[in-house]
Residue frames as qw, qx, qy, qz and C-alpha x, y, z in Angstrom:
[[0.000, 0.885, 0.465, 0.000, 0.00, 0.00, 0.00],
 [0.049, -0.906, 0.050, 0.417, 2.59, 2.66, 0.95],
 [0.271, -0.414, 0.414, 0.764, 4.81, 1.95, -1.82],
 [0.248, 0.666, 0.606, 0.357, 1.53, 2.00, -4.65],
 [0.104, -0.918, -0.381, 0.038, 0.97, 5.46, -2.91],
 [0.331, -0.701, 0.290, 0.561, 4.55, 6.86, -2.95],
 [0.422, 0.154, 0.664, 0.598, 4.92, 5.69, -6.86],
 [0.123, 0.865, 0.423, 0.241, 1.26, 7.83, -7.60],
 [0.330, -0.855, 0.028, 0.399, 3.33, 10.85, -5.40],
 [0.654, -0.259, 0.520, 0.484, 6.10, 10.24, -7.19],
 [0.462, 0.273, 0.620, 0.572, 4.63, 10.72, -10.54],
 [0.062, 0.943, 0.293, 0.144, 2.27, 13.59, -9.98],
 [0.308, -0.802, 0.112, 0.499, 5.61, 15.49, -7.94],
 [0.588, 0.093, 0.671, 0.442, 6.98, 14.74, -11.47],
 [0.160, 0.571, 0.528, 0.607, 4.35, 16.45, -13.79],
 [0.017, -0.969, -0.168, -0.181, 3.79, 19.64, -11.36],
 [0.437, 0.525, -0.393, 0.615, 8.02, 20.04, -10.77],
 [0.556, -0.812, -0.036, -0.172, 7.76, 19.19, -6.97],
 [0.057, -0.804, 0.576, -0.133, 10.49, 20.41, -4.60],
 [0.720, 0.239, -0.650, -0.043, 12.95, 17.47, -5.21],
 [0.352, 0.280, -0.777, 0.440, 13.45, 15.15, -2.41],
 [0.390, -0.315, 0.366, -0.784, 10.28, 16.12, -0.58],
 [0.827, -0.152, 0.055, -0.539, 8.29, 13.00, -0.60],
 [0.992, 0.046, -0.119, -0.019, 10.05, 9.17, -1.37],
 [0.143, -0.604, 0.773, 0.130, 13.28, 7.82, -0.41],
 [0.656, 0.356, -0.620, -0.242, 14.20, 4.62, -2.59],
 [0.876, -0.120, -0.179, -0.432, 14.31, 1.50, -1.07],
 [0.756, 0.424, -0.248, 0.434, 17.76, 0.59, -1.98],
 [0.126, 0.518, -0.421, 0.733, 18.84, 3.65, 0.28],
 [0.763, -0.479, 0.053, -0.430, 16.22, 2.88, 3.07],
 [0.939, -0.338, -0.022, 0.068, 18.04, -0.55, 3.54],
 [0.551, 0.494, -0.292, 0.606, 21.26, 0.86, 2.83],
 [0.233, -0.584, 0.341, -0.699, 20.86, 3.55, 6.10],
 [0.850, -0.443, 0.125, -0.257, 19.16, 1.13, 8.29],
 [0.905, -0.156, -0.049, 0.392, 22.35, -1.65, 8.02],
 [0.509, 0.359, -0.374, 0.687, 25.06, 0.83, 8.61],
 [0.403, -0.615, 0.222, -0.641, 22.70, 2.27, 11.79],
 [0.959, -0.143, -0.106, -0.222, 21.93, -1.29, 12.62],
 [0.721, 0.536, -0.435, 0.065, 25.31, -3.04, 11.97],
 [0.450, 0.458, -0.566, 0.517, 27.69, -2.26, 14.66],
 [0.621, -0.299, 0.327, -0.647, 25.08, -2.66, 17.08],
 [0.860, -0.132, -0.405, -0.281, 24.08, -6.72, 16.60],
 [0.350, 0.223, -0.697, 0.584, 25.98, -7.36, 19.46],
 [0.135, -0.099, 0.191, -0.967, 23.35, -5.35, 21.21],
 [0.612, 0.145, -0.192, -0.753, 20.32, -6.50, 19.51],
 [0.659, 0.074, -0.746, -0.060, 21.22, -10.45, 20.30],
 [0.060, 0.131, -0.649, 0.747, 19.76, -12.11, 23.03],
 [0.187, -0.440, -0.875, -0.079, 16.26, -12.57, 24.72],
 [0.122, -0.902, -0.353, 0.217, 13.16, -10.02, 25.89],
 [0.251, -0.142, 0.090, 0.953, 15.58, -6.91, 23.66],
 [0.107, 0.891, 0.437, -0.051, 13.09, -4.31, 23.27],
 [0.318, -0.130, 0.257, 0.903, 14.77, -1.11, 21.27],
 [0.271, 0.784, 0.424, -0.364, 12.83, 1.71, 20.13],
 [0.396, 0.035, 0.447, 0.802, 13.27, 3.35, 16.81],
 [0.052, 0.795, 0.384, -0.466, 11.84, 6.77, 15.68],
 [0.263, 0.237, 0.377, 0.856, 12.05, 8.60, 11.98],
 [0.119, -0.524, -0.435, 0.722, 10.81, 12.33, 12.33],
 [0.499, 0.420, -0.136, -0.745, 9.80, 12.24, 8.83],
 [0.610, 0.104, 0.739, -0.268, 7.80, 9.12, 8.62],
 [0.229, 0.364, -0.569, -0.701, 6.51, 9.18, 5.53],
 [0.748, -0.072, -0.358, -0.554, 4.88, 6.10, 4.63],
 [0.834, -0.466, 0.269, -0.124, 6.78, 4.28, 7.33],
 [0.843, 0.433, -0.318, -0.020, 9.62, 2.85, 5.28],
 [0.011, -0.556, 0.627, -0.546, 12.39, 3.51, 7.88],
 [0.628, -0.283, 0.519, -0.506, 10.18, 2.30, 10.74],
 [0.917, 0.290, -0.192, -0.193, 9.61, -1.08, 8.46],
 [0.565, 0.643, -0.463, 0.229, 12.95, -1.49, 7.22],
 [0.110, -0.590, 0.616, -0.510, 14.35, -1.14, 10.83],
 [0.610, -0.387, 0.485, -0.494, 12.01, -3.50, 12.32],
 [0.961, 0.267, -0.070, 0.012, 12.80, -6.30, 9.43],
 [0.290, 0.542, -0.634, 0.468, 16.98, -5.86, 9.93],
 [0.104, -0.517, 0.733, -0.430, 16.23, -6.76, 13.34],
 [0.920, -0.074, 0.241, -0.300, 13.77, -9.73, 13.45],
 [0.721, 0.566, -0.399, -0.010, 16.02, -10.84, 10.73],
 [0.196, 0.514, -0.691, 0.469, 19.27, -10.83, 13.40],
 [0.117, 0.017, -0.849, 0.514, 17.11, -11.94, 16.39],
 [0.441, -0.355, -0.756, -0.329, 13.39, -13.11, 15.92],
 [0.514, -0.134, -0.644, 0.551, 13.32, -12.80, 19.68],
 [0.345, -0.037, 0.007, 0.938, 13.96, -9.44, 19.68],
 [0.055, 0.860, 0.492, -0.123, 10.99, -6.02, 19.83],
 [0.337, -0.093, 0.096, 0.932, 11.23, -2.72, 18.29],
 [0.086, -0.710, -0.457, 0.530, 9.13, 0.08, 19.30],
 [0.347, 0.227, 0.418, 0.808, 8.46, 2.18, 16.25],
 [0.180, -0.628, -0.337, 0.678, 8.13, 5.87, 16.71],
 [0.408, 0.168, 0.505, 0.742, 7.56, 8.31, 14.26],
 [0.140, 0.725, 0.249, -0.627, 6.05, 11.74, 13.03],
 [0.451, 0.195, 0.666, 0.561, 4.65, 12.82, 9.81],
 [0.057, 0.333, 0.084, -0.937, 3.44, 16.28, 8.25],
 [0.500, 0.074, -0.479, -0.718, 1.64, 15.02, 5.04],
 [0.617, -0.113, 0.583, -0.516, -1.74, 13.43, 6.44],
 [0.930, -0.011, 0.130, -0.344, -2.15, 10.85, 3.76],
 [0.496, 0.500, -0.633, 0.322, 1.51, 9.67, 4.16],
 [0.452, -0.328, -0.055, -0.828, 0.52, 9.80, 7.37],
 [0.835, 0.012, 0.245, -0.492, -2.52, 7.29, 7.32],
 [0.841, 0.408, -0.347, 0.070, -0.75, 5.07, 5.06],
 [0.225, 0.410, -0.739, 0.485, 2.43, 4.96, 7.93],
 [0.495, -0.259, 0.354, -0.750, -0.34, 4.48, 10.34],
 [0.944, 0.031, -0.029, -0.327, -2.67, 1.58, 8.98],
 [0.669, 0.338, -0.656, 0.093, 0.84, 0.01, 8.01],
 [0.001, -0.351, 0.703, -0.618, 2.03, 0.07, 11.65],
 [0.690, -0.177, 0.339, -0.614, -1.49, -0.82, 12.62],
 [0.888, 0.271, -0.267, -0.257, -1.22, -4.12, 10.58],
 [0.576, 0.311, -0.685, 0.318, 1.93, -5.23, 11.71],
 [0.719, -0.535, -0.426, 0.121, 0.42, -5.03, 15.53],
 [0.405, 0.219, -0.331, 0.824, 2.64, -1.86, 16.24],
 [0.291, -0.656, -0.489, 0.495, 1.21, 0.48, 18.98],
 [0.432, 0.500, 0.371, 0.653, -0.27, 3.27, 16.64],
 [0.409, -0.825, -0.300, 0.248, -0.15, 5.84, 19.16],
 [0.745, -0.319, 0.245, 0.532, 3.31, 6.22, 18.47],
 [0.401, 0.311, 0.538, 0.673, 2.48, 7.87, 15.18],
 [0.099, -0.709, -0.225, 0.661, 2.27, 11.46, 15.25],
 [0.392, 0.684, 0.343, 0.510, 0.76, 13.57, 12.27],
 [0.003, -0.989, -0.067, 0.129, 2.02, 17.60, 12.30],
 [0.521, 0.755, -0.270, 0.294, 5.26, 19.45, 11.60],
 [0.871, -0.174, -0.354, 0.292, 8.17, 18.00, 13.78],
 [0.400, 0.110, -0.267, 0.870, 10.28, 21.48, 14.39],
 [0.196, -0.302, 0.136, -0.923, 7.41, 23.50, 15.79],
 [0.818, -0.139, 0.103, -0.549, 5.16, 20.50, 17.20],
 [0.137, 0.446, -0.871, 0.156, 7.38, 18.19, 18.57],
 [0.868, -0.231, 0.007, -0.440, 4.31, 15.34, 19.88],
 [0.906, -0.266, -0.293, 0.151, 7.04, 13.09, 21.44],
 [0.069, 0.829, -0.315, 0.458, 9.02, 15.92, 23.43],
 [0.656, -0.530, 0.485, -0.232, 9.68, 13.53, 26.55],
 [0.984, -0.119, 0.131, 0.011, 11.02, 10.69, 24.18],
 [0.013, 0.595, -0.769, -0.234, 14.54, 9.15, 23.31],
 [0.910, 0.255, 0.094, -0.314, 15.41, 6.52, 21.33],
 [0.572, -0.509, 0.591, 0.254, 17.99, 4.03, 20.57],
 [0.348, 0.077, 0.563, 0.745, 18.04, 4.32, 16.62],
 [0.240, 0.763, 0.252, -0.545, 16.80, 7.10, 14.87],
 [0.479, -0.061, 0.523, 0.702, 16.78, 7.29, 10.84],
 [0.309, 0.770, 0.283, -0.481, 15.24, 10.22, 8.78],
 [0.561, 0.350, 0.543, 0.518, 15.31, 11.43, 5.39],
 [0.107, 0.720, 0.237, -0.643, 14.27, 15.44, 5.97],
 [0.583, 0.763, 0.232, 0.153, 13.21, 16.93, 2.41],
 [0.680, -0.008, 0.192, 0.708, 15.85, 18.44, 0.68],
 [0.105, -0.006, 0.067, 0.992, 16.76, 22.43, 0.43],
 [0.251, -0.764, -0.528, -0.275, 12.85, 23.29, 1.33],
 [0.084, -0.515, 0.139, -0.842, 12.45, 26.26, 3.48],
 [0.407, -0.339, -0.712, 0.461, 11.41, 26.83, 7.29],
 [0.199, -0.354, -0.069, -0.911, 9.57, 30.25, 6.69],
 [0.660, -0.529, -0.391, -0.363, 6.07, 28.85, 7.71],
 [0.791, -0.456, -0.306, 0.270, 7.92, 27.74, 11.33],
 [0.551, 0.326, -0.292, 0.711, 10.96, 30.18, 11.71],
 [0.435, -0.671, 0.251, -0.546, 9.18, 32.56, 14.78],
 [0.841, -0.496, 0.074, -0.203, 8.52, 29.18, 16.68],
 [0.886, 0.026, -0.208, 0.412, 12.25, 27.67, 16.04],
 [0.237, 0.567, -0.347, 0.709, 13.89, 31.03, 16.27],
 [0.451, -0.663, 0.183, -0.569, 12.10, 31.36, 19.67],
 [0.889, -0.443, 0.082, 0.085, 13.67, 28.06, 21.29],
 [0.661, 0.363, -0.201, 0.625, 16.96, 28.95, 19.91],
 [0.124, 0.534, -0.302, 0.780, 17.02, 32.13, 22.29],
 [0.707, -0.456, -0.127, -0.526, 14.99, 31.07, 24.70],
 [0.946, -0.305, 0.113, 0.013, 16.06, 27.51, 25.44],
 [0.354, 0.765, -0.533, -0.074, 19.39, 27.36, 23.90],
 [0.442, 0.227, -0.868, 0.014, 21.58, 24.03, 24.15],
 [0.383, 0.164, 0.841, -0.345, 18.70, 22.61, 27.21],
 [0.764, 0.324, 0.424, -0.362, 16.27, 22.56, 23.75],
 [0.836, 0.464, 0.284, 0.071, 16.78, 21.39, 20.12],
 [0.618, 0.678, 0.130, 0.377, 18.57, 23.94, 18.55],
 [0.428, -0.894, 0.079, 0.110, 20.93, 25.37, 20.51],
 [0.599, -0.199, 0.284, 0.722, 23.89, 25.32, 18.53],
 [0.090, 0.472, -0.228, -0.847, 22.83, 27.76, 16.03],
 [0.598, 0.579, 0.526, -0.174, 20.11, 27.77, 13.28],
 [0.511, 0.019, 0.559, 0.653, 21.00, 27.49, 9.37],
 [0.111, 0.131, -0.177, -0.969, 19.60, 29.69, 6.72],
 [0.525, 0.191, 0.581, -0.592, 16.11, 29.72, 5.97],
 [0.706, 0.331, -0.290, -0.554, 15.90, 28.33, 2.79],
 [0.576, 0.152, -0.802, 0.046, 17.30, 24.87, 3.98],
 [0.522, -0.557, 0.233, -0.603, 16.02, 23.21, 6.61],
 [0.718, 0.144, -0.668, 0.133, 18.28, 19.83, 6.66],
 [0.328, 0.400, -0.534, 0.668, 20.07, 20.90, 9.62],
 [0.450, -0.313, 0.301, -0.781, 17.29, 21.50, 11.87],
 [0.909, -0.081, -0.365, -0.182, 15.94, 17.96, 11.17],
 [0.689, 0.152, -0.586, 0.398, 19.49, 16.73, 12.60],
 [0.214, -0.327, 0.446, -0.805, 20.03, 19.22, 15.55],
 [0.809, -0.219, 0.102, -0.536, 16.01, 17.34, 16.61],
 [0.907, 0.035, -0.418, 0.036, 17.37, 13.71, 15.94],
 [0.327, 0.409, -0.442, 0.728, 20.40, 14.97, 18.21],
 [0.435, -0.340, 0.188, -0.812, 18.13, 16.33, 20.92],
 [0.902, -0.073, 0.025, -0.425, 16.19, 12.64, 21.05],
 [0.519, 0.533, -0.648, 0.164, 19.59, 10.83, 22.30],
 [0.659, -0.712, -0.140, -0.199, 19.84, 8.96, 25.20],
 [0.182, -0.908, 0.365, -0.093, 22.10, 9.54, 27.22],
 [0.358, 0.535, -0.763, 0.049, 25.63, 7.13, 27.43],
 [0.204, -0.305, 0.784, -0.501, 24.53, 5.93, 30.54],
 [0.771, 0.263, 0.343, -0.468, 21.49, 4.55, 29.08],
 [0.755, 0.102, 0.561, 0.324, 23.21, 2.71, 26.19],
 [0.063, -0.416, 0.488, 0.765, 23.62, 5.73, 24.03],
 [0.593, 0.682, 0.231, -0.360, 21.62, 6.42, 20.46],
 [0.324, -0.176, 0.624, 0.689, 23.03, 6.02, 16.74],
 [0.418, 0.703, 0.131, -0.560, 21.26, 8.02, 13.78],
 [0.503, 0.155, 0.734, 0.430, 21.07, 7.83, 10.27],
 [0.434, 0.777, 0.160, -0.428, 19.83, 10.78, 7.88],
 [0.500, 0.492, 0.483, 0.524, 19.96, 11.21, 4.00],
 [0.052, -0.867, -0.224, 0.443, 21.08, 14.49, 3.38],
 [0.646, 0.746, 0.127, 0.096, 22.16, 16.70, 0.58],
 [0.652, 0.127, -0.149, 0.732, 25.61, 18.31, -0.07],
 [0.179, -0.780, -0.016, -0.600, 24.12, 21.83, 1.45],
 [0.748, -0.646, -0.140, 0.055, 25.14, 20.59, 5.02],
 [0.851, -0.056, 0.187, 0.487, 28.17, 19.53, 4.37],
 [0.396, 0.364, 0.170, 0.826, 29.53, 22.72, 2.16],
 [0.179, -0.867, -0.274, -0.376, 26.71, 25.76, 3.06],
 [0.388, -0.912, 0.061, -0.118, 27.78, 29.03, 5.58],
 [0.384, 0.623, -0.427, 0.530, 31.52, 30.10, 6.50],
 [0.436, -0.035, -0.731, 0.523, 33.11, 30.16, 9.41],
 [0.277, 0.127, 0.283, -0.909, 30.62, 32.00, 12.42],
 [0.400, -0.039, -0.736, -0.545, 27.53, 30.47, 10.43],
 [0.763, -0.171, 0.184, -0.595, 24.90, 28.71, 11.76],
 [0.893, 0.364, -0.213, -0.160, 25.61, 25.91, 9.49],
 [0.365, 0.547, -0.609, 0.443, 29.17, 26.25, 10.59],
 [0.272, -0.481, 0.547, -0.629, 28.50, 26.46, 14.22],
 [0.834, -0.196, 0.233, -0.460, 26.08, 23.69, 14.14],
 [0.820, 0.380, -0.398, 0.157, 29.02, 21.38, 12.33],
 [0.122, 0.711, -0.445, 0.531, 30.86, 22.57, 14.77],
 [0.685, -0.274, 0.335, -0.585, 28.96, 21.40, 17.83],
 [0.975, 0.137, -0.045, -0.169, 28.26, 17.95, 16.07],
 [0.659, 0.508, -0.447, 0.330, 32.36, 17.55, 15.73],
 [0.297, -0.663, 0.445, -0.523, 33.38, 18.90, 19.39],
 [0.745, -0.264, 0.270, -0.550, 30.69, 16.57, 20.94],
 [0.088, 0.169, -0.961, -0.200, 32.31, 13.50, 18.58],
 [0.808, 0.241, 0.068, -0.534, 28.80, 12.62, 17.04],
 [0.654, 0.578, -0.126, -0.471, 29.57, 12.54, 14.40],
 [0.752, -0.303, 0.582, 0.068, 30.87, 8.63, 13.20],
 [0.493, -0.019, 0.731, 0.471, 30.78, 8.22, 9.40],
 [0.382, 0.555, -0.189, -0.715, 29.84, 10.12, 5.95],
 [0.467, 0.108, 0.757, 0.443, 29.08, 8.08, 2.69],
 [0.214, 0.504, -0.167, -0.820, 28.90, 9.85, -0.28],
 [0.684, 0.411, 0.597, -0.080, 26.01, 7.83, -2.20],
 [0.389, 0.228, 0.671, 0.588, 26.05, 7.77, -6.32],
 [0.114, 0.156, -0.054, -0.980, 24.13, 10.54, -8.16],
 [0.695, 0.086, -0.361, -0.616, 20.54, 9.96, -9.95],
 [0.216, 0.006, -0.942, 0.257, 19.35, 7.76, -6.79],
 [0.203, 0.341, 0.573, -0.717, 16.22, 9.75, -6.27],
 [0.426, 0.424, 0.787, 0.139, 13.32, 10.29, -8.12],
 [0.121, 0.979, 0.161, -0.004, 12.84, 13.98, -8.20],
 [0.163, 0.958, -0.214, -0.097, 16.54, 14.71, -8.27],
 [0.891, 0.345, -0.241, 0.173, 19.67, 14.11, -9.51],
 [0.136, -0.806, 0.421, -0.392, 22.16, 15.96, -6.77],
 [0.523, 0.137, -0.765, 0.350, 24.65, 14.11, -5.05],
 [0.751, -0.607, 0.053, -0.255, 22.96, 13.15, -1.47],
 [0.276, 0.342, -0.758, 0.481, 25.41, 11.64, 1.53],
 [0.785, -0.474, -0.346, -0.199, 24.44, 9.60, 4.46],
 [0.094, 0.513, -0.570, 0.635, 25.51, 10.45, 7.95],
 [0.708, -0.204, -0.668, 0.104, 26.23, 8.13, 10.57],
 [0.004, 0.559, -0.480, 0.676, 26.29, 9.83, 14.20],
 [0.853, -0.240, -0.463, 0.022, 26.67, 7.85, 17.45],
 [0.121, 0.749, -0.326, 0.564, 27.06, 8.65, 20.68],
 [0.909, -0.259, 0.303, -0.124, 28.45, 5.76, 21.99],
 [0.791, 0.524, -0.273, -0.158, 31.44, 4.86, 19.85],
 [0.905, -0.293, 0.048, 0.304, 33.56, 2.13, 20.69],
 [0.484, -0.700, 0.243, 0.466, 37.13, 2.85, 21.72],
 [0.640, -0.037, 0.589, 0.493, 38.78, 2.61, 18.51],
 [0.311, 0.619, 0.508, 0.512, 36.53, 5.33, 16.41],
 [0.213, -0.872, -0.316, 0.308, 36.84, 8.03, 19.26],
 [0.232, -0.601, 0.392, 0.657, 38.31, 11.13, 18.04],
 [0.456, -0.061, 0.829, 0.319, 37.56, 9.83, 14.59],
 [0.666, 0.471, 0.235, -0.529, 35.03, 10.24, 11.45],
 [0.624, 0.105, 0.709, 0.311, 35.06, 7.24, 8.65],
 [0.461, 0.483, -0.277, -0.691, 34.57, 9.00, 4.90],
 [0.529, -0.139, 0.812, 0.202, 33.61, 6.49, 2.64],
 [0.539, 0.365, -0.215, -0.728, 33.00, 7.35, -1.16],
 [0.298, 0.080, 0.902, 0.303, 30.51, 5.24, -3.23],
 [0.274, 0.704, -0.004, -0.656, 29.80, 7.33, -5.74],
 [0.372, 0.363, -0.786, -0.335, 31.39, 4.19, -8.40],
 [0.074, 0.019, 0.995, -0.065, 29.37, 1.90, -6.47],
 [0.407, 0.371, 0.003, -0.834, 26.28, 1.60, -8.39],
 [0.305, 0.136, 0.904, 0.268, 24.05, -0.66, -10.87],
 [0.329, 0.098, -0.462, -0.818, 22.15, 0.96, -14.08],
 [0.488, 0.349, 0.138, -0.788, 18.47, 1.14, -14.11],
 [0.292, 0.161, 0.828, 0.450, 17.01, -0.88, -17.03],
 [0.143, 0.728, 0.488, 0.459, 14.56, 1.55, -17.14],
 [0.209, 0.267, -0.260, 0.904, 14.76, 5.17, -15.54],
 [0.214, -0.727, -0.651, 0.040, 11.97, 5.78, -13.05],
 [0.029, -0.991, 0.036, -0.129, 12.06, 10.02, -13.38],
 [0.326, 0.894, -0.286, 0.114, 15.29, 10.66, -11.76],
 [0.545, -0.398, 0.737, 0.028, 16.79, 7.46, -10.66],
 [0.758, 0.386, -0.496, -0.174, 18.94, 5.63, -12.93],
 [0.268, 0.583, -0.690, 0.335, 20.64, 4.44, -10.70],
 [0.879, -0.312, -0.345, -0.107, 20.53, 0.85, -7.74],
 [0.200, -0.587, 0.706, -0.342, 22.15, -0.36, -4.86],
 [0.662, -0.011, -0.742, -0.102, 22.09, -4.35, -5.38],
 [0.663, -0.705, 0.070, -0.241, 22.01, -5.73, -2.29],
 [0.842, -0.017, -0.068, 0.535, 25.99, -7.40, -2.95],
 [0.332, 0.481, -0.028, 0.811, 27.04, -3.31, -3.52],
 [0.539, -0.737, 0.003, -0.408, 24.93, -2.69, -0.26],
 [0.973, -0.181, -0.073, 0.124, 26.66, -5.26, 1.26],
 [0.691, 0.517, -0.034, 0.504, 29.99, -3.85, 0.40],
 [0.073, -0.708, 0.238, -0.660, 29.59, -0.31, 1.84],
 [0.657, -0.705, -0.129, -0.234, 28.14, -1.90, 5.07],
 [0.843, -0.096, -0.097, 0.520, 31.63, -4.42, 5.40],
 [0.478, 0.264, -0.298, 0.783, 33.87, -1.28, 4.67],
 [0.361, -0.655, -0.088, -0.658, 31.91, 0.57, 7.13],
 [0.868, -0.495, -0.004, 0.036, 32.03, -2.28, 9.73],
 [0.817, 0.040, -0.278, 0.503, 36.04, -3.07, 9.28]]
């Protein structure tokens, strides 16, 4: 059901030029993010009565929350995950909802509104957290209510390293996933987001953007970067990068951040579906995860 409904998105965001990146993440990349969040954890995740909670803050149709909760029956049948999640578009939504309701998840959990100005799980944390946030979209419609917990609350709420420009709003997604860590003493959190190359490059030194890199480096988040292949999305062709941040890392990655390009790792389309030509087999998935794990 949610991927019939993300294909019809897909095609209409297509024929009225929607902003690229706002609505589907590929499949390929979905299980790609979840086994490098997943990975270095089965240690963790093995065992009887584990119960782990996972939480994507743009839900979409659930695919994360899925994805996550197949990786880990897969590893340990045994094993529960609590799937959390928030979504702005209501029949993305309903469609994350009923799914969750089918699989016997606890559809409370699923929160419809806009995640930086109507946080509806402000008291939780979670112990994997993977998001996709739309790409280079604006934060006009929200920028009083974020700007006001930036001065207000500074580093006791979300955004308290500094706040990026308003026509991107990548950064703010992370800064929230950040915020919804638990703490070391609790076993610590590892994230996953899809993001564009506007984090990564955007604002000078003093910046928001800067400062909020900044923060994320100090604090040693931040664990690993892959730079993914071009024409992997549907609405756009821009190089995207997946960031790994964990704050918990074993003794050997402290001090540390892993780059890993696979931008040549890649398998041609037989047909082009809008703007993905491009795959991620599941042997070239398989690949990144290993050099990721060694």
């Amino acid at each position: 059901m949610g991927l019939v409904f993300e294909e019809l998105i897909r095609r209409f965001a297509e024929s009225s030029n929607e902003t690229a990146g706002e609505h589907f993440t590929p499949r390929d990349i979905v299980e790609l993010a979840t086994s490098l969040v997943f990975t270095n954890d089965d240690d963790a995740l093995s065992g009887k009565g584990v119960i782990k909670s996972i939480y994507d803050p743009t839900a979409g149709t659930g695919g994360f929350l899925t994805a996550g909760t197949e990786y880990l029956l897969e590893h340990n049948p045994q094993a529960r995950l609590r799937s959390f999640g928030q979504e702005l578009n209501k029949e993305s939504y309903a469609i994350c909802k009923a799914d969750m309701l089918i699989k016997g998840e606890d559809v409370s959990n699923i929160k419809c509104g806009n995640t930086l100005n109507d946080d509806q799980l402000a008291s939780e944390r979670f112990d994997y957290m993977l998001s996709n946030p739309p790409f280079g979209v604006e934060w006009k419609k929200v920028q009083k209510d974020v700007t006001d917990e930036h001065k207000v609350k500074g580093h006791a709420g979300r955004f308290g390293p500094g706040l990026p420009r308003v026509s991107d709003g990548s950064l703010l997604f992370l800064m929230h996933l950040i915020s919804k860590m638990k703490p070391q003493q609790q076993g610590g959190s590892r994230i996953g987001i899809i993001l564009n190359g506007s984090p990564l490059f955007t604002g000078g030194a003093g910046s928001g953007e800067s400062e909020i890199r900044r923060h994320i480096l100090e604090n040693d988040l931040l664990e690993a970067i892959v730079a993914l292949p071009t024409d992997m999305f549907y609405n756009t062709g821009i190089a995207t990068y997946i960031w790994v941040l964990n704050n918990h890392k074993p003794q050997s990655r402290l001090g540390q951040v892993q780059l890993i390009n696979a931008t040549e790792l890649h398998s041609s389309m037989r047909k082009s579906l809008g703007s993905k030509r491009k795959w991620l087999n599941p042997e070239q998935t398989d690949a990144i995860v290993r050099q990721y794990g060694a």
